[in-house]
C-alpha positions in Angstrom: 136.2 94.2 154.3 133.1 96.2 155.1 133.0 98.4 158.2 129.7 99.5 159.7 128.9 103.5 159.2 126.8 105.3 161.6 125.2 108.3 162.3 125.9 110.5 165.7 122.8 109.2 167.4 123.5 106.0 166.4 127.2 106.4 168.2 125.2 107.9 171.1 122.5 105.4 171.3 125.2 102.5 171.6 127.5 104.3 174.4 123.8 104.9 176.4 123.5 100.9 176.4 126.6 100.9 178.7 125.4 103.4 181.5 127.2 101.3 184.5 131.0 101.4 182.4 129.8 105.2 181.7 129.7 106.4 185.2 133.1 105.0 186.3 135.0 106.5 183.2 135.8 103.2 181.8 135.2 104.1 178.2 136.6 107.4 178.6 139.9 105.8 179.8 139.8 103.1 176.8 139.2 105.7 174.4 142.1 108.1 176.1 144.7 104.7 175.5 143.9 104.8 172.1 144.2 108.4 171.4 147.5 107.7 173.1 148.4 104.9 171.4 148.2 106.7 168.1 150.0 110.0 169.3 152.7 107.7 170.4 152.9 106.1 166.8 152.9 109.5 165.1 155.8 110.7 167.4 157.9 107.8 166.6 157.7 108.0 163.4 159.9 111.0 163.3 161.3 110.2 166.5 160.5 109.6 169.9 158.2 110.4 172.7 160.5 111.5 175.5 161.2 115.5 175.3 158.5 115.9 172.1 156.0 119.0 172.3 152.4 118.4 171.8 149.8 120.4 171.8 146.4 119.3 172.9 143.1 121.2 171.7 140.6 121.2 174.5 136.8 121.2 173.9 134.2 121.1 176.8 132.6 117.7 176.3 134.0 114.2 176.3 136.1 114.6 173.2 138.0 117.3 175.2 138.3 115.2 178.2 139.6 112.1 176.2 142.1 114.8 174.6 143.5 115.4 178.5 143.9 111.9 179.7 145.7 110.8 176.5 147.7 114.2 177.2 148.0 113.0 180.5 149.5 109.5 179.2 151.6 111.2 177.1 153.1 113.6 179.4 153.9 110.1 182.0 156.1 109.0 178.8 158.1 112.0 179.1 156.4 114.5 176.4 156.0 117.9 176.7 152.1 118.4 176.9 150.5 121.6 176.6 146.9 122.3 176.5 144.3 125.1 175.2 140.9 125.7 176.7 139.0 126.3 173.9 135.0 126.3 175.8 133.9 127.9 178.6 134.8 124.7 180.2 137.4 121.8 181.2 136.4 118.6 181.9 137.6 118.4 185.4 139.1 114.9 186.1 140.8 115.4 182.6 142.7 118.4 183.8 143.6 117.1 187.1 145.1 114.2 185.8 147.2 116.3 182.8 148.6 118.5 185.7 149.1 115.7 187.8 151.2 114.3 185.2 153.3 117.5 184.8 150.8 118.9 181.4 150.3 122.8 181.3 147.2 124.5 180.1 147.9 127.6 178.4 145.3 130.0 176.6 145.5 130.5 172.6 148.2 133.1 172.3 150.7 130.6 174.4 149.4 128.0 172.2 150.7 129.8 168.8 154.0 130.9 171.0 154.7 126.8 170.9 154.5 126.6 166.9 158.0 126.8 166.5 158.8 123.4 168.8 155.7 122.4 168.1 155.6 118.0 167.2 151.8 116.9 167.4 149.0 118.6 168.1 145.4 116.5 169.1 142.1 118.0 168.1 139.8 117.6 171.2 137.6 120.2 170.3 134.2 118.9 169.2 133.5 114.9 168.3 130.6 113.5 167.0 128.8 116.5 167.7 130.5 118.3 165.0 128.0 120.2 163.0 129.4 123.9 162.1 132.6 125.1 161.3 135.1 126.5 163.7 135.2 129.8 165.3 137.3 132.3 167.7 140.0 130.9 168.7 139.2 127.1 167.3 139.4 128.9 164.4 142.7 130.4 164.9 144.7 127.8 166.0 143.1 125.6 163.2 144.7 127.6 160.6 147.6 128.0 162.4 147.7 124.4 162.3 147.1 124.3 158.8 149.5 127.3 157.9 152.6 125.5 159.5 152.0 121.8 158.8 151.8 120.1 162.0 151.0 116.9 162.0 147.5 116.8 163.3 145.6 113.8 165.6 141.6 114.3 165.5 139.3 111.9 168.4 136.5 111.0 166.9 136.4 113.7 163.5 137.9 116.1 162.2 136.3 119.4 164.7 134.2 121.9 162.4 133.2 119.0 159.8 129.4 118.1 160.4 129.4 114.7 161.5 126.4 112.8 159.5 126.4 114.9 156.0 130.2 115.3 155.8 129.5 118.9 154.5 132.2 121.2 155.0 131.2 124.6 155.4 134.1 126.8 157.2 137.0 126.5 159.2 137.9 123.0 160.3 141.0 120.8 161.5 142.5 118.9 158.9 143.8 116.0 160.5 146.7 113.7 159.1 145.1 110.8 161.4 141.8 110.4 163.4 141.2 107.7 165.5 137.4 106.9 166.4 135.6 104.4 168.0 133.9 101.1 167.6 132.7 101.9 164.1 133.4 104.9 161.4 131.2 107.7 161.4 129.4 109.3 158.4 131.9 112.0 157.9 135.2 109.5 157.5 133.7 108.6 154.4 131.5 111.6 152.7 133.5 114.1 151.5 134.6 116.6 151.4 135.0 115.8 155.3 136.5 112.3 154.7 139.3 114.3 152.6 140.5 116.1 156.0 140.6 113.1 158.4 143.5 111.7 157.1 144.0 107.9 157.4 140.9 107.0 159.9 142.1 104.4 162.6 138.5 102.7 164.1 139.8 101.4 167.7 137.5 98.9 169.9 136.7 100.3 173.1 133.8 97.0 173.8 131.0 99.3 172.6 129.7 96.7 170.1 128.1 98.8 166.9 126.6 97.5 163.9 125.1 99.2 161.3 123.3 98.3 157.6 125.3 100.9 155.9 128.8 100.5 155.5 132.4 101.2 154.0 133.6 99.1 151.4 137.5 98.7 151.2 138.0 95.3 149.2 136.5 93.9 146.0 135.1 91.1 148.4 135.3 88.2 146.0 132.9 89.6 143.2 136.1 89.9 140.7 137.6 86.7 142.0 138.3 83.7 139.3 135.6 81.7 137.9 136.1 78.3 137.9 137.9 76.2 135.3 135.1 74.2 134.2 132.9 77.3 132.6 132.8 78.6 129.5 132.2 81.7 127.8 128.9 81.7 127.4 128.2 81.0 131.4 130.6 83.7 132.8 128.2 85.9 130.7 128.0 88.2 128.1 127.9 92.2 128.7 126.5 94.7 125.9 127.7 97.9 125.6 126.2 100.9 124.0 129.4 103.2 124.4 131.2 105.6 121.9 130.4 107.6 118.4 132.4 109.2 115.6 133.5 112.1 118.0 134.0 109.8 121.1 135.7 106.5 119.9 137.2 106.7 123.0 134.9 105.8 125.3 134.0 102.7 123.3 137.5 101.3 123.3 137.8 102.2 127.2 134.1 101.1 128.5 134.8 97.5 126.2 138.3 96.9 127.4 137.4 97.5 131.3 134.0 95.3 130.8 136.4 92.4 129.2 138.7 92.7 132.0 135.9 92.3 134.6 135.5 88.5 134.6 132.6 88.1 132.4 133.0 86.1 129.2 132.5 88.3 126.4 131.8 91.6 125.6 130.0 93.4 122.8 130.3 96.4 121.8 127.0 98.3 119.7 128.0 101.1 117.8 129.4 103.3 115.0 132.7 103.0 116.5 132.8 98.9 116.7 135.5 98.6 114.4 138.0 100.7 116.1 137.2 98.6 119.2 137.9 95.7 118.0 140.9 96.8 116.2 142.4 97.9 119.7 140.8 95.2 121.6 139.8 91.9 119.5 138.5 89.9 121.7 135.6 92.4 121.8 132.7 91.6 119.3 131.4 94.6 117.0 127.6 94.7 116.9 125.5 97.6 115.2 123.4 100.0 116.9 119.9 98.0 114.9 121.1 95.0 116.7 120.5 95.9 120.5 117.7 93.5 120.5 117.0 91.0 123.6 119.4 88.2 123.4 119.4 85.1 125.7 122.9 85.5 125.8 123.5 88.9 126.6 123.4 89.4 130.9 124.0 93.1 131.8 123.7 96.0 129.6 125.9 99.8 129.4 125.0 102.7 127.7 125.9 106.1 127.4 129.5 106.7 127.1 130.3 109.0 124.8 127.0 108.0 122.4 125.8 112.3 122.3 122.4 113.3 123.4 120.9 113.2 119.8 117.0 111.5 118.5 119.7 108.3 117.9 121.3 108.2 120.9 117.8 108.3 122.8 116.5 105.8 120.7 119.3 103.6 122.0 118.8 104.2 125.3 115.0 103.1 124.9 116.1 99.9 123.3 118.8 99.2 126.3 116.2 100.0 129.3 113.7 97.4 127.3 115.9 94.6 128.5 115.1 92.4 131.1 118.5 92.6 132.7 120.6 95.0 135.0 121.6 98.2 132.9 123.8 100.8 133.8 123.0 104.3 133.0 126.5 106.4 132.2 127.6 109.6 130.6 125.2 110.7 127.8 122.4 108.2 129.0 122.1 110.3 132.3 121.7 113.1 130.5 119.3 111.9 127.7 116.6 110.5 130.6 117.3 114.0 132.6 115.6 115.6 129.6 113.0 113.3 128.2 110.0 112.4 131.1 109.3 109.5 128.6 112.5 107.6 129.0 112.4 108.6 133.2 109.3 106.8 133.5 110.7 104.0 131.3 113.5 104.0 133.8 111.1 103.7 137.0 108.9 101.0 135.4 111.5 98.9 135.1 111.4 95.3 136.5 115.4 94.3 136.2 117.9 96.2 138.5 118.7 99.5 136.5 122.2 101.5 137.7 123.4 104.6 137.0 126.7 106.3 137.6 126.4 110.2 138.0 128.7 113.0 138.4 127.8 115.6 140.8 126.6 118.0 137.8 124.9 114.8 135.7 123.3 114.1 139.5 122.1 118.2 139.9 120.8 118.1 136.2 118.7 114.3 136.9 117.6 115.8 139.9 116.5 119.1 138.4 114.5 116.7 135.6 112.4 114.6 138.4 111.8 117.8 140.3 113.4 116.7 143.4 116.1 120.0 144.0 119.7 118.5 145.7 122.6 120.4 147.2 125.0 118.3 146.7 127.7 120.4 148.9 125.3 120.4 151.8 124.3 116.7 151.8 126.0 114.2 148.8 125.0 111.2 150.4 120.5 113.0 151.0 120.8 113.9 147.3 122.2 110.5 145.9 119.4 108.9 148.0 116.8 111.5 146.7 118.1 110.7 143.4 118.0 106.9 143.7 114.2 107.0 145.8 112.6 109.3 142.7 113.5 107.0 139.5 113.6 103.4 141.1 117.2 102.9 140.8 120.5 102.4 142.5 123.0 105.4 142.5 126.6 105.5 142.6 127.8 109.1 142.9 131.3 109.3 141.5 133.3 112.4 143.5 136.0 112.3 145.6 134.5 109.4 148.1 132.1 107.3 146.1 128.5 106.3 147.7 126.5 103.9 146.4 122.8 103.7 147.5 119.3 102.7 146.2 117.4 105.2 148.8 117.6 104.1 151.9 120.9 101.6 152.0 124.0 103.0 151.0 127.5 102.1 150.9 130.8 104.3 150.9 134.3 103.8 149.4 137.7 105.3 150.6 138.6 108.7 149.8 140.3 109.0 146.8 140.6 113.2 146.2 141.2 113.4 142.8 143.5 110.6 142.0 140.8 109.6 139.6 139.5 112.8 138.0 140.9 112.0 134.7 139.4 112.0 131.2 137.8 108.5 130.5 138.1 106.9 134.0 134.4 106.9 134.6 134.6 105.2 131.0 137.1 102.4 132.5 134.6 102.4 135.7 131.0 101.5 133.7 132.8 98.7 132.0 134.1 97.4 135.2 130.5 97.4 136.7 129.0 95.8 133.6 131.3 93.1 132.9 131.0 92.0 136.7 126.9 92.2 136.5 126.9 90.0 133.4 129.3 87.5 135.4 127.1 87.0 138.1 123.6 87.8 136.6 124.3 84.8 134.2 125.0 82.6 137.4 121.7 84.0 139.1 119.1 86.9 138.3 120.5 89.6 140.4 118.7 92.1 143.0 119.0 95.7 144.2 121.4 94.5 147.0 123.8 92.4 145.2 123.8 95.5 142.5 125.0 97.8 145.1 127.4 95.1 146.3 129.0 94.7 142.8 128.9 98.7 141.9 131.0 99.5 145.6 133.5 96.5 144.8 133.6 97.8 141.5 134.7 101.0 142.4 137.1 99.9 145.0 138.3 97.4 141.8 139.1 100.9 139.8 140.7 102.7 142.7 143.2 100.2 142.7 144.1 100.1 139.3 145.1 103.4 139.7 148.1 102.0 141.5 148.6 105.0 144.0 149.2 107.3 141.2 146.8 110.1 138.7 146.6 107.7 135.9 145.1 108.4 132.7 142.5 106.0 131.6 145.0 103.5 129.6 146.9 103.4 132.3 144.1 102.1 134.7 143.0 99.4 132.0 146.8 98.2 132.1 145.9 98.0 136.4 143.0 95.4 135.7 143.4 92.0 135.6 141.1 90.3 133.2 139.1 86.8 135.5 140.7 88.3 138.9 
């Protein structure tokens, strides 16, 4: 499924087209059922509604007032509903009705005198506004929150993340659930915001949004069977330049995960091909003076594990000579960070050219082109920067993965750091190049079905991981070779 992601004006821009539904409160009402809705679903999950404490979090604009009236629904179901100013103002109607319903409003030092009954609180303090950390008594209360684990509701985001970079800078909520609206924002799926929003619920108040960037959360068919009738040689045939003497490793991982990826065979070019093939034999050993063009031979990999020495560059000049998709990993990103020959290589290329940087492999390429990043400010402006100044597509590993070629991008589900492990970004390049091959020998393949195949791919490796922190093996034994 891909779900549209968009940017605070965006959000804004949409809600303006419905002025009329606006001015009576009708979306403010929608919104307030489904804040409701979810508070509800949290309480009962422990419990129920009726005689439950819950403490709302009060901002001065809408996210505030949709923070009263679900209060307010709340408190009609028999909860105990408290809430905290937390601006100079309230929105008015918002109050009325949370009194009318039997609510309180308290100020902070009442608010941290409820900690000890305390069963939900809901952050109504800044929505998609959101673009510096908390302070005062936002501040407080959110490390109150924090400090005594209570289970947390955010509208809209997470208050103190910022809202379009998904930089977080300070104080903020951390949130075990956030419900937004119509469509997700930036921040549910940049980290490290998309790390403190919990698990992001996108209700449909009938403000239709649509957007060109989204968030991938299935493999969407690219790793489904191929059909009966084909054989090896037209499910395609990936290369990969992986692995040395003092990295066999990333050989045997990179070759296994591009075998299991659906294409129909996989080769493996180096000084390690041997071992490959003695742990995986369906792999076929090649030497590094055979990456030559081959009809045969779809997609391309190189860099894991290969060193940054006069060979290892040489390969990479041979690989980016292809006239098929290549993916740039490990080693590789560093040998064209440091050699303005290779980098202009890499932008003169015709074929759809991938790499797969870390945030310190991305600082280093960047530092190389000239173009200076801050990552912790702005992942996905960096990545794009990145992707804009050599010509190719980017997928930023890190605890959310983006994907972009400069201007579109997509986002996977946070993972934290289920995947940090030694050789998963191994088991992820072979993924991406067996899959490539697949399809490029069905078709030639462009920049957008590139970045379609690198997001499923990465959604392909999250799941392999099974819900655990797998080491790489054990994500190789989670992929399913043709599926």
């Amino acid at each position: 499924m891909n779900l549209p992601v968009l940017t605070a004006s965006a959000v804004r821009d949409a809600e303006r087209r419905f002025p009329r539904e606006l001015a009576d409160g009708t979306l403010m009402d929608r919104a307030a059922m489904a804040v409701a809705t979810e508070a509800m679903a949290m309480l009962r999950e422990t419990g129920s509604v009726v005689g439950r404490t819950v403490l709302l979090l009060v901002g001065g604009g809408d996210n505030g007032g949709d923070a009263l009236m679900a209060g307010a629904r709340l408190a009609r179901r028999g909860a105990r509903v408290v809430a905290v100013p937390l601006a100079a103002r309230m929105h008015g109607a918002g109050a009325h009705a949370l009194q009318a319903a039997g609510g309180r409003i308290t100020d902070a030092p009442g608010a941290l005198a409820l900690f000890d009954r305390l069963d939900l609180a809901i952050d109504g303090i800044v929505g998609i506004g959101s673009t510096r950390p908390l302070a005062g008594d936002a501040a407080l209360l959110a490390r109150a929150l924090a400090d005594a684990a209570v289970p947390t509701l955010a509208i809209d985001l997470p208050s103190g993340v910022h809202a379009d970079t998904g930089a977080v800078t300070g104080t903020t909520i951390r949130a075990d659930r956030t419900v937004t609206f119509g469509a997700l924002r930036r921040a549910h799926v940049i980290a490290p915001a998309a790390l403190r929003c919990g698990d992001v619920h996108v209700a449909d108040i009938g403000v239709p949004m649509a957007s060109d960037d989204v968030a991938v959360t299935s493999e969407d068919g690219w790793f489904a069977a191929a059909a009966p009738d084909v054989d090896k040689y037209a499910r395609g045939v990936a290369g990969v330049v992986t692995g040395s003497v003092a990295y066999p490793g990333a050989a045997i991982l990179s070759s296994a995960a591009a075998a299991r990826s659906g294409c129909g065979m996989v080769r493996n070019f180096g000084p390690t091909a041997p071992m490959v093939v003695a742990a995986h034999p369906m792999v076929v050993p090649a030497g590094r003076a055979d990456i030559v063009y081959h009809p045969r031979t779809q997609a391309w990999l190189v860099g894991c594990g290969i060193g940054t020495d006069a060979d290892a560059a040489a390969a990479v000049q041979a690989v980016l000579d292809m006239p098929h998709p290549v993916v740039l990993d490990a080693d590789a990103l560093t040998v064209v960070a440091n050699n303005p020959a290779l980098r202009t290589k890499v932008r003169d290329r015709i074929a759809p050219t991938l790499i797969t940087p870390h945030a310190g492999e991305a600082m280093r390429l960047a530092e190389g082109l000239g173009c200076p990043i801050d990552l912790d400010a702005d992942r996905l402006g960096g990545a794009q920067a990145i992707a804009r100044a050599l010509a190719v597509v980017v997928l930023l590993k890190g605890p959310t993965t983006i994907v972009t070629d400069g201007t579109r991008w997509i986002a996977t589900p946070p993972l934290g750091s289920r995947l940090a492990t030694a050789g998963s970004g191994d088991v992820l390049a072979g993924i991406i190049v067996g899959a490539l091959a697949r399809w490029e020998a069905e078709a030639p393949l462009g920049t957008p079905e590139v970045m379609a195949i690198a997001a499923a791919a990465a959604v392909r490796h999250a799941r392999a991981a099974r819900g655990g922190s797998p080491v790489a093996t054990d994500l190789l034994d989670g992929l399913d070779a043709g599926q």
